[in-house]
N, C-alpha and C positions, 0 to 999 in steps of 0.2 A: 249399153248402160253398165257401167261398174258399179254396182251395189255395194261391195268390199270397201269403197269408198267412202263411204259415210258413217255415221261415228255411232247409230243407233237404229234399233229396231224402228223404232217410229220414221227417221226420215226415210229408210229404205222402201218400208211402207207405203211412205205418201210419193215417192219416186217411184212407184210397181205401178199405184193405184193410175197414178197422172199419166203411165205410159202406157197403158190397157185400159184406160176410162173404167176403171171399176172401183168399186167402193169393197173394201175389208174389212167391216167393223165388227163383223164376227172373231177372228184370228186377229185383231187385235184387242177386242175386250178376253179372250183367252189366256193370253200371258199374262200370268201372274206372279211367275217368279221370279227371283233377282236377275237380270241379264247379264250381270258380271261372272254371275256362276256356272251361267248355260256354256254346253260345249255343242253351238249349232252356228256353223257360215250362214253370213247374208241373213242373220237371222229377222224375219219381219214383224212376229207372232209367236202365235200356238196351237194345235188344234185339238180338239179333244175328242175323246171316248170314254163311250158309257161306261161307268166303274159299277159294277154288280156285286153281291156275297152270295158264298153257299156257304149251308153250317148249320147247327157247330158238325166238326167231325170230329170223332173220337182218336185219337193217335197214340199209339204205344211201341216207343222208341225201343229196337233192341241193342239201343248205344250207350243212351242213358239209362233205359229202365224207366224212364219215366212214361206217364201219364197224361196225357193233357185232350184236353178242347180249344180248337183253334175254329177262327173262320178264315176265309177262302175269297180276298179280291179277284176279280178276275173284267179285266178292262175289253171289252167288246162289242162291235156291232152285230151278232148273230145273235137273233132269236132263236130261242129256248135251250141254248147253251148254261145258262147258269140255272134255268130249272132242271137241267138236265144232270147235274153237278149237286145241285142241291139234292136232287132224290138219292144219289149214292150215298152222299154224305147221311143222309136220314137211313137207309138201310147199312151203312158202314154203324153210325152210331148206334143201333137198335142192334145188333150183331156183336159189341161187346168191343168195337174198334178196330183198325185197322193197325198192324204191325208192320212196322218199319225199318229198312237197315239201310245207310249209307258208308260207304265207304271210297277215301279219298284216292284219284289217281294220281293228279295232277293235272294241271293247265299246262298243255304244250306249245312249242314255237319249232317249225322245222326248217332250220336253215339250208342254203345249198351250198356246195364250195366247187371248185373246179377245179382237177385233179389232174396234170399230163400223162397220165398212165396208167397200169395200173401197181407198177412198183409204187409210186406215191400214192395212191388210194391204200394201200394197205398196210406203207410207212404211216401213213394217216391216222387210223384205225389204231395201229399200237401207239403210236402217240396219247391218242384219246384217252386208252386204259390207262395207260401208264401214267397219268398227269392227274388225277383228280381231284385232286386238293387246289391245286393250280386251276383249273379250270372253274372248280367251287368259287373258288376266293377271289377267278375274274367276275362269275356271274351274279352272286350277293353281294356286289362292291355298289352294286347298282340302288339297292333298296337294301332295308332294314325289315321288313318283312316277306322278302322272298327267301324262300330254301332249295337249293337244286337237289332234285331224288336220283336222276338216272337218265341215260339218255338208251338211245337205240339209232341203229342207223343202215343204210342201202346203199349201194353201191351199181350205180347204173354208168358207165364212164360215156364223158369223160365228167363224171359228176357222181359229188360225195351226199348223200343225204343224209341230216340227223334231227333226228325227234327228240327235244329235250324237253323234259319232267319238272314242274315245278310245285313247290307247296304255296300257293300266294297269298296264307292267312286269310281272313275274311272277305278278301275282293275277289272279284273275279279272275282279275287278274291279267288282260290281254298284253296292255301297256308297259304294265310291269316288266312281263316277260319277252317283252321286244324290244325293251332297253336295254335287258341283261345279254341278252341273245346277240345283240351289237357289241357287247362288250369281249363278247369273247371274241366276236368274229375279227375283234380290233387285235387281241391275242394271239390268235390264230396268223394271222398275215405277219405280225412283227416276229412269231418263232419259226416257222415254217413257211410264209411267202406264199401260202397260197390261199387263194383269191375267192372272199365271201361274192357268191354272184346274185344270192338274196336272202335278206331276213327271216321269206315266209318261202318256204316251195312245195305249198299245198302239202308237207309229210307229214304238218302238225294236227289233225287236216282242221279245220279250221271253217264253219262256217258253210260246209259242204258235205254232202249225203257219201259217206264214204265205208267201209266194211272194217278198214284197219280201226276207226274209231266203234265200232262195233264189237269189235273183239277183244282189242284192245284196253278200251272206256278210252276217256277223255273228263278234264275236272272231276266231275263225282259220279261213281255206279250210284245205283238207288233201286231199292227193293221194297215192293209192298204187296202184303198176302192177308188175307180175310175170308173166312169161310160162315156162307148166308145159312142162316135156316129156309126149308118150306115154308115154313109160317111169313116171316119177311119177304122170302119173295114172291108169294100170291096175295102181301097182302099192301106192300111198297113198289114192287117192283111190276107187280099185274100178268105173271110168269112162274116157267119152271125151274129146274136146276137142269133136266133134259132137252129144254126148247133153247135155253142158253147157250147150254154145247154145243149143241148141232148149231145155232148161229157162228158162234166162234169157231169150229173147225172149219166148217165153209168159207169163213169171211175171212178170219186172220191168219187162217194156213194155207188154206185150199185158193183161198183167189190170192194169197199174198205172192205164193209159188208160183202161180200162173201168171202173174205181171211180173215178175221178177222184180219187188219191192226188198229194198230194205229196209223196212218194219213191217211184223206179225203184229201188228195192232188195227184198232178199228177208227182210234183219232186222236193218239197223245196230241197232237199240234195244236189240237183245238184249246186245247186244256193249257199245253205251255206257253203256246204264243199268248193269250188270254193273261194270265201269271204272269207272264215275262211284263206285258204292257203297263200291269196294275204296277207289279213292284218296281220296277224302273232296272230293268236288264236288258240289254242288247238283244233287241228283237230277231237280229240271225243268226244266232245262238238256237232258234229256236228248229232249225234244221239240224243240229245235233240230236236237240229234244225229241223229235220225232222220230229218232230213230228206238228202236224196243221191242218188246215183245209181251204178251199178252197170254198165260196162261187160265187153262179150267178143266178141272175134274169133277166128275159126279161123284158125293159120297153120300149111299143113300137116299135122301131122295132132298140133301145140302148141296150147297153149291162151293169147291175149296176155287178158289180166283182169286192171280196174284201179276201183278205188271215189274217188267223189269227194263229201265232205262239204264245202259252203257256209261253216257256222255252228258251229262246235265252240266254245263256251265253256266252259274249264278256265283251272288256274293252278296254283302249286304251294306260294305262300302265301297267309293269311288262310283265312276260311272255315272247314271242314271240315278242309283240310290242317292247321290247328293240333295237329288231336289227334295222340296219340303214334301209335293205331293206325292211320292213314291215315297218319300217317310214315313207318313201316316200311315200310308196302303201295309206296311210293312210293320207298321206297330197291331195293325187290324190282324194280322197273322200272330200275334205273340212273340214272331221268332226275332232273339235277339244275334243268332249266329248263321254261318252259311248254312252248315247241317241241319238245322233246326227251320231253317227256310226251305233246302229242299224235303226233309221229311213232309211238310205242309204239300209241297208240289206232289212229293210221290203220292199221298193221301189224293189228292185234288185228282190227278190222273186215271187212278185207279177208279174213283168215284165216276168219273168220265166214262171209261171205259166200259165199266158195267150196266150205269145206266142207260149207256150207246145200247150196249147188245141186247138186252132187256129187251130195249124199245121197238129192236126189232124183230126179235124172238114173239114179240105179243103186236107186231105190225100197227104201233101207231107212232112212227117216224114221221110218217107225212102229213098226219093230222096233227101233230104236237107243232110243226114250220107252219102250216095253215094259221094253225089258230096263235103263237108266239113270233113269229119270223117274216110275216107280211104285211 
């Protein structure tokens, strides 16, 4: 059955249902958005998840300086995730807010090339420095708002790797950067003859639990730090700043090391995938999200806890963001730019995080899924 075949959601539909005796009128009253704007094959429907808020949290930009109260969609099947998110947010706001820094790296694309040797890998290589205007002015030929930053690259023969950097204004950016990235690679072969062997070769990395984006970052670092009083947290949180630690060093160090995890955290994922789904971004994206780390010291008898994500790839146009519904989700946050969408995620994670360990520094984990999650 070629589905590709047919000119709409609906006939595909009734050509699924008549070939599987089943009826769909669930995933078909779901779609509700324009089908000329959707970017899904074979499209038949839609399906949904629950859209939850946490909030308000208090947020204090150290980009802008600014202020604000925002809430917090977060699109998921897990119970007691968004109460779980919501009581951060209640102990972030009772604590004077949560402070925030992001800073842009770029959205990358790592092309491959193949190289006869290694005299040409490293004719290569000076070519590259030496041409960057030239190379600029193949890769923004593409778009009007892409910027190329920088590239980086390896050398494994008989194969050349390069990581290029881009600024892609409000979007996220992927598309963008894989049209520009052909463009050069079209550059490349007409000056030099030697031969793009892919677009992507996993050095961007892309979509995959990797350390170079780790270290590296990938789209945007993001930083969020907040320091609890005793009073908030025996009296929001049902805990100490000492039962916290000791949860966090065991959990996010001590067993992160002993699995050999790349992430010191206790569940960015929960928190991003969640965000990603409300606000309309490429849900494997959300395996960069997961990558970070999880700070906490005792001061006194406060708690200072602050989350640090690498790699956060978001945006607030193109994509997902198109649809009406991840509009609204995205109005429901305040944020009218990328930064200001992820300062909201960093808040949201951090919120995550604390009231993960919290819960089970005062061991009701199991009873909060009990009584929310069954």
């Amino acid at each position: 059955m070629k589905l590709h075949k047919f000119n709409s959601a609906d006939q595909r539909r009734y050509a699924l249902e008549k070939k599987l005796g089943l009826k769909l009128e669930k995933i078909k009253s779901a779609l509700i958005e324009d089908e000329s704007k959707l970017h899904c094959e074979n499209l038949i429907g839609a399906t949904i998840l629950p859209l939850g808020v946490a909030g308000p949290l208090k947020l204090v930009s150290l980009n802008s300086g600014q202020k604000r109260l925002c809430f917090v969609p977060l699109a998921t099947t897990e119970g007691a995730l968004v109460a779980s998110v919501n009581r951060g947010c209640k102990a972030i706001s009772l604590s004077g807010g949560v402070k925030v820094f992001i800073e842009k790296v770029g959205t990358t694309r790592g092309p491959i090339f193949y190289v006869k040797n290694l005299a040409e890998a490293v004719s290569f290589k000076k070519w590259l420095t030496q041409n960057q205007s030239k190379i600029r002015s193949a890769l923004e030929s593409s778009s009007n708002h892409l910027k190329f930053l920088k590239f980086d690259y390896q050398i494994m023969l008989p194969y050349f790797y390069l990581r290029l950097y881009f600024d892609t204004d409000q979007a996220m950016g992927m598309n963008m950067v894989t049209i520009a990235t052909e463009k050069l690679a079209e550059l490349i072969e007409k000056e030099l003859d030697i031969r793009c062997v892919s677009v992507s070769g996993n050095f961007c990395i892309d979509k995959k639990p990797a350390y170079l984006n780790f270290l590296s970052g990938r789209g945007l670092k993001v930083w969020a730090e907040i320091e609890i009083s005793s009073a908030v947290l025996k009296q929001v949180l049902k805990t100490s700043a000492d039962r916290i630690f000791s949860v966090w060093l065991s959990k996010n160090i001590g067993g992160s090391l002993i699995s050999g995890s790349l992430g010191y955290n206790a569940h960015f994922a929960n928190i991003v995938s969640a965000f990603f789904a409300a606000v309309g971004q490429d849900l494997a994206h959300t395996v960069e999200g997961s990558l970070g780390s999880t700070s906490a010291e005792i001061k006194g008898e406060n708690l200072y806890f602050s989350i640090y994500q690498p790699a956060v790839m978001l945006g607030v146009l193109g994509g997902g963001t198109k649809l009406q519904i991840k509009q609204e989700a995205i109005k429901v946050t305040g944020a009218k730019t990328s930064q200001e969408l992820a300062e909201v995620l960093a808040g949201a994670v951090l919120a995550g995080e604390l009231s993960l360990l919290a819960s089970l520094a005062e061991g009701s984990l199991a009873k909060a899924h009990k009584k929310l999650g069954r």
